[in-house]
VOTI-705678 format. One record per residue (C-alpha): x, y, z negated; residue in three letters. Coordinates in steps of 0.1 Angstrom, whole numbers, padded with zeros to 4 digits, always signed. Example, Ala and Ser with C-alpha at 12.3 -4.5 7.8 and 13.67 -1.06 7.14 Angstrom:
<sites>
+0123-0045-0078Ala
+0137-0011-0071Ser
</sites>
This chain:
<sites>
+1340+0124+0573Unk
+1374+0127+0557Unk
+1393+0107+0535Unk
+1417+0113+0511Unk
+1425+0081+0496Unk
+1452+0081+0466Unk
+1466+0052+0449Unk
+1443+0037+0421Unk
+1440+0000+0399Unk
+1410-0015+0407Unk
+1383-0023+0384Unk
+1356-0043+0369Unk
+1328-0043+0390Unk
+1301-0063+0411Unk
+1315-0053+0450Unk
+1283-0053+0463Unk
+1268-0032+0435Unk
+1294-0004+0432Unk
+1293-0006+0472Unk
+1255+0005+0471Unk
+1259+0033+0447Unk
+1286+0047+0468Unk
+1263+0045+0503Unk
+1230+0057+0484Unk
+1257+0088+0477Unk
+1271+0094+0506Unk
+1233+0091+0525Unk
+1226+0117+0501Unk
+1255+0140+0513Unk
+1244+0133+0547Unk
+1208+0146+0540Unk
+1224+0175+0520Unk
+1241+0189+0552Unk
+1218+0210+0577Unk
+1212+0202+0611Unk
+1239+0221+0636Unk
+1273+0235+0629Unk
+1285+0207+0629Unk
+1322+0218+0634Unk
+1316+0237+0598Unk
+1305+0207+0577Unk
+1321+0178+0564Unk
+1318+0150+0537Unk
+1349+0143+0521Unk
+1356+0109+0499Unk
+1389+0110+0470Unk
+1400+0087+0449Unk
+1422+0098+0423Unk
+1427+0087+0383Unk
+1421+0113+0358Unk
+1438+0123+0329Unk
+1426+0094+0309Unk
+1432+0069+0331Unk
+1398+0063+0347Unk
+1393+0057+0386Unk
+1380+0085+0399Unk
+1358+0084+0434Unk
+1345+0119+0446Unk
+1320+0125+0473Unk
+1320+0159+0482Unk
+1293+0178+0508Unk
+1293+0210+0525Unk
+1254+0211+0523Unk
+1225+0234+0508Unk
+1239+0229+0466Unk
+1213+0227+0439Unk
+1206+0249+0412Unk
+1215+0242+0375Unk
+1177+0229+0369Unk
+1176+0206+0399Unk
+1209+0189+0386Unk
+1197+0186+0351Unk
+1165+0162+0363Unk
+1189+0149+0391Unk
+1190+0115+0376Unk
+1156+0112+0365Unk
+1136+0085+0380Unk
+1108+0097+0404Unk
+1126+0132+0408Unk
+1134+0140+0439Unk
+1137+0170+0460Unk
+1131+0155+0493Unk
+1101+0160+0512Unk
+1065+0140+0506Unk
+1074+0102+0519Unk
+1113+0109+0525Unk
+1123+0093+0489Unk
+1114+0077+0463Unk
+1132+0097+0439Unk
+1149+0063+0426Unk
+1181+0057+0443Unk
+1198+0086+0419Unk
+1186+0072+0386Unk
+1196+0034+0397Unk
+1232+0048+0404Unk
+1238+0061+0376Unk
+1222+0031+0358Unk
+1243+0006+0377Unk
+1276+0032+0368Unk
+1264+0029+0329Unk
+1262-0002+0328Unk
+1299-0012+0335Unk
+1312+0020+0312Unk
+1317+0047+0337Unk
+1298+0078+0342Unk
+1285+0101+0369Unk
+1289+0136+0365Unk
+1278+0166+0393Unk
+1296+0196+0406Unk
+1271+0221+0428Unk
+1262+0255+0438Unk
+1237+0270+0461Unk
+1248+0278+0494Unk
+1281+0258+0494Unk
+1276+0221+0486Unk
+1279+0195+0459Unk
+1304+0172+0446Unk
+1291+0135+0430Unk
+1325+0122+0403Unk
+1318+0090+0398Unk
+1342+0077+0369Unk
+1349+0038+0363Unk
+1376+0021+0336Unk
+1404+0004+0356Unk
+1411-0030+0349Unk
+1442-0035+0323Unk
+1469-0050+0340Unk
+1469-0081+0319Unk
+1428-0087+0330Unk
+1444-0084+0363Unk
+1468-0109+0359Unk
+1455-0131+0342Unk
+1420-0137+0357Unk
+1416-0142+0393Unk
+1394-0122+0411Unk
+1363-0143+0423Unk
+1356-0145+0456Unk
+1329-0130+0466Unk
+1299-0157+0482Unk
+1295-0164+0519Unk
+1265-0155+0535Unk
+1239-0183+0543Unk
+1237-0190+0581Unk
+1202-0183+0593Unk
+1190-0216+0609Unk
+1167-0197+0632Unk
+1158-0159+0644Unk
+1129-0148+0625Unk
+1102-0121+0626Unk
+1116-0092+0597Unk
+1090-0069+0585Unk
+1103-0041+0567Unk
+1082-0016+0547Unk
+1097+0015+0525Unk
+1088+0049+0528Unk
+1127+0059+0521Unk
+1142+0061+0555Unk
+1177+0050+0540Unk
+1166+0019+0529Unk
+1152+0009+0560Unk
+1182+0015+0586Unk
+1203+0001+0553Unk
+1185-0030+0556Unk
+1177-0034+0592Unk
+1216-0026+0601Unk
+1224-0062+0580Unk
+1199-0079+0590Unk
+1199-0070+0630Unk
+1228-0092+0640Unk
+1208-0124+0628Unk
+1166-0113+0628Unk
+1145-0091+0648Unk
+1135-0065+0623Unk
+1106-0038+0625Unk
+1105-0013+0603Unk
+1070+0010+0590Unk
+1070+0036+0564Unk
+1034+0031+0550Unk
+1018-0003+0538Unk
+0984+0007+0558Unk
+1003+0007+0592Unk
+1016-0030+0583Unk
+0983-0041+0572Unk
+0969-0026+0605Unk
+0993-0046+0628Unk
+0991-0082+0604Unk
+0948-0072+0612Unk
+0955-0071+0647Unk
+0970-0105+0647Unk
+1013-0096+0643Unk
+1027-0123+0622Unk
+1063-0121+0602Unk
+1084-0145+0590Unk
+1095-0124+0558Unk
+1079-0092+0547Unk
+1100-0071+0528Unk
+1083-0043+0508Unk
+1087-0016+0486Unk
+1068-0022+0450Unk
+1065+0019+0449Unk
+1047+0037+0477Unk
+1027+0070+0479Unk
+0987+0061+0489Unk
+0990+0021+0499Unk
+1017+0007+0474Unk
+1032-0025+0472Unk
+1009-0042+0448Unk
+0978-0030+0469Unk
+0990-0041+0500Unk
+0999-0077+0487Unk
+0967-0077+0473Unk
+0948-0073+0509Unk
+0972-0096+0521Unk
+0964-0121+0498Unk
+0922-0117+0506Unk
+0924-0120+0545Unk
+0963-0137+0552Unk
+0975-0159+0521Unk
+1001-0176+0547Unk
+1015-0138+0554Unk
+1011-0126+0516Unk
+1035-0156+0511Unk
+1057-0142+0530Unk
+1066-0108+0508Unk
+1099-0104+0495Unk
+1093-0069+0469Unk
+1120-0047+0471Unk
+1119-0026+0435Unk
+1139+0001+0419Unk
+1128-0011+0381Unk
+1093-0015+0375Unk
+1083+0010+0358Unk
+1049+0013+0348Unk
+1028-0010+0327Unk
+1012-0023+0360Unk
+1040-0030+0377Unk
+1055-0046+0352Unk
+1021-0070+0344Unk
+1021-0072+0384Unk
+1058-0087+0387Unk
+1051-0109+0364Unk
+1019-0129+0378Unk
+1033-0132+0410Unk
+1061-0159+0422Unk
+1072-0142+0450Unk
+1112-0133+0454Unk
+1120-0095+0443Unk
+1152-0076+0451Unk
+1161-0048+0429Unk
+1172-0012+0445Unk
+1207-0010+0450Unk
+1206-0043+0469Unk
+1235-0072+0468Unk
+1236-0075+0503Unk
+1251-0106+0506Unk
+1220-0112+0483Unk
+1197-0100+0507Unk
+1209-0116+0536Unk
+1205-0150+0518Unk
+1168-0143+0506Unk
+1162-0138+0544Unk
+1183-0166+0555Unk
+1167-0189+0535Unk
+1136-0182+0545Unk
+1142-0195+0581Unk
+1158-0231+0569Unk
</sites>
């Protein structure tokens, strides 16, 4: 990967936040770039301001492009132009949510054949906010009293070496891609300390497998953390909110994350 790093204010952002739109971006350059060649394909990451002032940070990939149409749906949720079970279709539309929301923008440079470029655009902070309010330190992660069991189900691939790469150092972690391969270990007798799942999955989803949990392990169905990129349909929403357990909304805080877990071993 190459960086070409210029000299730029910073601005008004959650760390953690901004940090997880830029990795779900640069995953998705990875993925964009073909296996082999590897001497003829890079990712390249510039920061620049542009002529009105606005931090600019561009991820630029060598990889496969995408048409005019596929950009135009890019960044709605559910679309996705990965494979059946390789994405959720989610991470795109959170981004640019999550970019929105603090008054930038993401905009898209592509053509077949030769790559794409992801701009994403943020208002720098005016030098008197910067003066004048300190920057607040961001929180400490809890300590994990013990090692725990870490169960973690997502059909996106990304998400789980994401979350398996922070939590590692402190849990043993497994990882599935389908909710009917965890139920089928929990029925054999595995037991986890935290479960963390994915709401949103093709044939077993979140809700269903809770659900199972709930008739033959309520002690294990206690244990699920749902991970969620927005719940967006009328039973997910109703779902969400009849249940007490934790949720974590796609991008994760990982600091956030870490503490959910953490706290679970106290």
């Amino acid at each position: 990967m190459r960086r070409v790093y210029g000299d730029v204010p910073p601005v008004d952002a959650n760390e953690s936040r901004l940090g997880q739109v830029f990795l779900n971006l640069l995953v998705n350059a990875a993925q964009a770039i073909p296996d082999g060649r590897a001497d003829e394909n890079e990712i390249t990451v510039t920061t620049r301001l542009d002529s009105i002032g606005r931090v600019v940070v561009d991820i630029a990939d060598t990889g496969a492009g995408m048409s005019p149409d596929v950009m135009t749906r890019l960044f709605t949720p559910f679309f996705t132009t990965k494979p059946m079970g390789l994405g959720t279709g989610l991470g795109l539309s959170i981004c640019h949510r999550l970019v929105s929301a603090i008054g930038g923008e993401i905009t898209i440079e592509s053509v077949l054949g030769k790559g794409t470029t992801f701009h994403v655009a943020l208002p720098a902070s005016s030098e008197m906010e910067s003066h004048s309010t300190p920057a607040a330190a961001a929180p400490s992660p809890m300590e994990s009293h013990r090692r725990g069991r870490i169960l973690v189900i997502d059909d996106d691939g990304g998400i789980l070496n994401v979350v398996t790469r922070v939590l590692s150092a402190d849990h043993e972690c497994h990882t599935m891609r389908s909710g009917t391969e965890a139920l089928d270990r929990i029925r054999q007798g595995e037991r986890f300390d935290v479960i963390l799942c994915d709401l949103m999955m093709p044939v077993l989803t979140g809700m269903d497998l809770f659900a199972e949990l709930s008739r033959i392990d309520q002690h294990q169905a206690a244990r699920v953390v749902f991970l969620t990129g927005g719940a967006f349909t009328t039973k997910a929403r109703e779902f969400l909110s009849q249940v007490t357990n934790p949720r974590l909304e796609k991008p994760f805080d990982l600091s956030a994350l870490k503490n959910l877990v953490n706290s679970q071993m106290r």
